[in-house]
N, C-alpha and C positions, 0 to 999 in steps of 0.2 A: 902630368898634372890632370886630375879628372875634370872632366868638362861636366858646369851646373845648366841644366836642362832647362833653357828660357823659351816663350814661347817662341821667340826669333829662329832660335837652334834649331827646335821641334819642327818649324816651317819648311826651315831649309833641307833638313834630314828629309820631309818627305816628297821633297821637290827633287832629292836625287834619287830616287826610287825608281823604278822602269816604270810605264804608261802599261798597264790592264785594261781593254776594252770591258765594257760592264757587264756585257753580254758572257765575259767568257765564267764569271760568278756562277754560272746559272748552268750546270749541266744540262743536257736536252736528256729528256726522258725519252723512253718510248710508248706509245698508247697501250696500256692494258686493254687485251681482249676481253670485253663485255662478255660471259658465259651463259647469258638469259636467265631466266627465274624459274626455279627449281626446286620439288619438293621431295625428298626423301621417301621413299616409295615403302617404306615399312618403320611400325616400332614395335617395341616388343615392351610385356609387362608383366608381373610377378602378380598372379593372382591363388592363394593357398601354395599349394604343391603345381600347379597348371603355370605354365605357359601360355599369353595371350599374344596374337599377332596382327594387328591391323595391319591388312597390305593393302594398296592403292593399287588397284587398277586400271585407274582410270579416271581422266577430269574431260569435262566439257562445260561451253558455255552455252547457256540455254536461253533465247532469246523472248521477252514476254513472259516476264517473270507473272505477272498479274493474272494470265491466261491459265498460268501453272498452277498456279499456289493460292488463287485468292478468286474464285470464279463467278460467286455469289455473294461479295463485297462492292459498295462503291468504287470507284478510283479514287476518290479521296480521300479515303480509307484507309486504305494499301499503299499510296503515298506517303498517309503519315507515318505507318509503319514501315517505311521503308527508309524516311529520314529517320524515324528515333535509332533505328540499328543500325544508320550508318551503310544504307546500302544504296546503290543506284536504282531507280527503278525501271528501268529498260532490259536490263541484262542480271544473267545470275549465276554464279559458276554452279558444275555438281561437279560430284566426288561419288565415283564406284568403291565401295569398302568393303573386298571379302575379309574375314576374320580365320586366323589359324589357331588353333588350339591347340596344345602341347601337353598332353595329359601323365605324360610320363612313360606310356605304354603306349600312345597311340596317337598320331596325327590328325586331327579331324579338322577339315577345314569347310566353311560356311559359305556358300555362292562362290560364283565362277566368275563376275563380270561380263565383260560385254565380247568379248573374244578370247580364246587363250592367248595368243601374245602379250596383254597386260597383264592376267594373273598370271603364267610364265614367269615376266620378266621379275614382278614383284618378288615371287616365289626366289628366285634363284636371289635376290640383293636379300633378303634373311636366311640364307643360306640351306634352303632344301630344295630337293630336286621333285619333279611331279611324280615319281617313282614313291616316294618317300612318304607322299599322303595316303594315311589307312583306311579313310572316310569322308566321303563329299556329302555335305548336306544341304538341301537346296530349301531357302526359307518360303520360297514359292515360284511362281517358275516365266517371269517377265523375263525380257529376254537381257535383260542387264543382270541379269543371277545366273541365266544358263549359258548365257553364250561360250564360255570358257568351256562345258563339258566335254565338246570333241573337237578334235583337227580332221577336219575334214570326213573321213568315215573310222576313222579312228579314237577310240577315246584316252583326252587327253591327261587324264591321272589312270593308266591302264591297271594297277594292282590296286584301286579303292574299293568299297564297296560303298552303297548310296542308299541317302535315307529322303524321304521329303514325307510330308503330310498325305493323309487318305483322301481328305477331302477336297485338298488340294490337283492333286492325280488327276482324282473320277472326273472333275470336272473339264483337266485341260484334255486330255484324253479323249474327251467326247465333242473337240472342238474344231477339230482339222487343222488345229493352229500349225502354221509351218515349223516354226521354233520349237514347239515341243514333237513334231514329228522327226524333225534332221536331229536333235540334241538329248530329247531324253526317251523318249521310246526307245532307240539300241541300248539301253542300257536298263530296261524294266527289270531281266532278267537276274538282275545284282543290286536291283534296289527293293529297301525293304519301306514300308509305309506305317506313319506312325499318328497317335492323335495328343490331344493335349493332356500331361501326364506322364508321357509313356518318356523312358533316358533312351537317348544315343549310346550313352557310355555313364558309369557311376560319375554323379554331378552336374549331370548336363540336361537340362529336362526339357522336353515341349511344352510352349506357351499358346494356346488358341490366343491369337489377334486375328479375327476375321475382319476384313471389310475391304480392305486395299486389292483384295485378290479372295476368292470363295475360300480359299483351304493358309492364307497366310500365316505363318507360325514364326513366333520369337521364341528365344533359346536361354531360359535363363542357368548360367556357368555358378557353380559354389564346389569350394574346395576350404576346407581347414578354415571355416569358418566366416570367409571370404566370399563376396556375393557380384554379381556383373551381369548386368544384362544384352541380349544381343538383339535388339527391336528390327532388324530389318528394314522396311520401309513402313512403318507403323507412325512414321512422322518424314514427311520426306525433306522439309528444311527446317534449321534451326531457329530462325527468329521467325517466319509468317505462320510454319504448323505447329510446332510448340506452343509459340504466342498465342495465337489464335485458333484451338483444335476444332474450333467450327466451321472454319475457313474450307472449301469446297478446292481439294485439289482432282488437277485432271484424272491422273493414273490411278486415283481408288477408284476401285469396280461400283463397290454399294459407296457412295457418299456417306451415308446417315452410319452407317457400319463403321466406316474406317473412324470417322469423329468423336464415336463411344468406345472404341479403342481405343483413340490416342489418350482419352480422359483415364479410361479405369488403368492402361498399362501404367502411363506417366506417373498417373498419379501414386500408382503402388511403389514407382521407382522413387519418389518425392519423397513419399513416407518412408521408404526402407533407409533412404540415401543412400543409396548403392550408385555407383558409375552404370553406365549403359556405352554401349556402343551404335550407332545409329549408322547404317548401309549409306545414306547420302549427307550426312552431318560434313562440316568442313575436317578436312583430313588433320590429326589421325582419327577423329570421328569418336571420341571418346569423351564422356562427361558426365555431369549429375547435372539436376535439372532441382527446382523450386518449384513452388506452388506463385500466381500470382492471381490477381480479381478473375481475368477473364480466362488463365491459360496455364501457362508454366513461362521460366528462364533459363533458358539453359547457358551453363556453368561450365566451362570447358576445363578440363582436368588440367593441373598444373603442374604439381607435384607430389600427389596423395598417393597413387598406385607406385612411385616410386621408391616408397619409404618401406612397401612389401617387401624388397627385398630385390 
């Protein structure tokens, strides 16, 4: 005869059940190892027929941001620009960004970094070997551009050949500087010197931006109709040089120079809309930029260059 299920029943059924401690509910996990904070050391993008490569070489944090980027500004000033973007103002990360070029024929890659071991290592996570670059071009010659050129008395893209600016050269050349004597003097004899105008390769042209450095040169890339710029340090952070292109940073040589370059470059970049690449922008260093009262915005690329192809 079937038994009707009262709550009485119900009680008793689970009174005869075994005792589970509660605890045994609960598997014990084990602690996931934490792997630290991590950025992807390269991206690649569909620019015409080219190939474009932002590789990371290299991050550091740079202490005194206000010393760097803002010299001849109040502090309160630069505070307040430093709450509207959401930044701290003690500290500031950078970001080394050589850029590879993929031209279909040819390799060309843009500054070295600050050692070869980070362009290296970047190099080999997009998959080419230092053997494989046909042309090192140096946008001018701090030692966060050259440092990568050799290992030690060796140089470390041994089958390239090398371009940098005239003006750029004369000048370091005549300065005893150590960095250009260990890194680009052995290799004068394979580098050719170029001025504003003159191509690397079809589509790739010299851009005079003097000020950050006597001979500094941006590189603007077009292929199949497709436009990209590659500014160097022509703005060295995104929200205090862009924002404020009057802003007095330490590392430009001529002050008054490099602040009517970042006006006339940006601003061509504003008007064309084209993406730029920026050497110290937040990695992958890639964007378009606006016009605003006092400066520009920059506009970090989302998914535009994706849709290239």
């Amino acid at each position: 005869m079937p038994m009707t299920m009262t709550r009485r029943n119900a009680l008793l059924a689970g009174a005869a059940l075994p005792l589970v401690p509660a605890f045994a509910a609960r598997p014990v996990l084990a602690a996931a190892e934490k792997q630290g904070a991590a950025t992807p050391p390269f991206r690649r993008y569909a620019l015409g027929s080219f190939e474009v490569t932002p590789l990371l070489a290299g991050t550091r944090v740079q202490e005194g941001p206000k010393e760097i980027f803002a010299a001849n500004v109040p502090q309160e000033e630069f505070e307040a620009a430093a709450r509207a973007a959401f930044l701290p103002t003690d500290r500031a990360q950078g970001f080394f960004t050589p850029t590879l070029v993929n031209t279909g024929s040819e390799l060309i890659l843009f500054d070295t970094g600050l050692a070869p071991e980070g362009i290296l290592a970047a190099l080999e996570a997009a998959g080419h070997a230092p053997d494989a670059v046909d042309v090192v071009v140096i946008t001018h010659m701090h030692g966060d551009h050259i440092g990568g050129l050799m290992e030690g008395d060796r140089p470390t893209f041994a089958k390239a050949r090398y371009v940098t600016g005239q003006v750029e050269n004369d000048h370091w050349s005549a300065q005893g500087n150590e960095g250009y004597e260990s890194k680009v003097r052995p290799l004068l004899d394979r580098m050719t010197f170029v001025a504003g105008g003159d191509e690397v390769a079809p589509g790739i042209t010299a851009v005079e931006a003097f000020g950050h450095t006597p001979g500094h040169m941006a590189w603007r890339l077009e292929s199949e109709g497709q436009a990209l710029m590659l500014t160097a340090d022509a703005a060295n952070h995104y929200a205090f040089s862009l924002g404020h292109p009057d802003w007095e940073v330490r590392f430009d040589m001529d002050k008054a120079a490099a602040a009517a370059t970042r006006r006339a470059l940006f601003g061509r970049i504003a008007e064309e809309r084209i993406p730029f690449i920026g050497y110290h922008m937040p990695f992958p260093a890639i964007g378009f930029v606006e016009t605003t009262d006092d400066g520009f915005r920059f506009v970090p690329e989302s998914y535009q260059l994706m849709l290239n192809g």
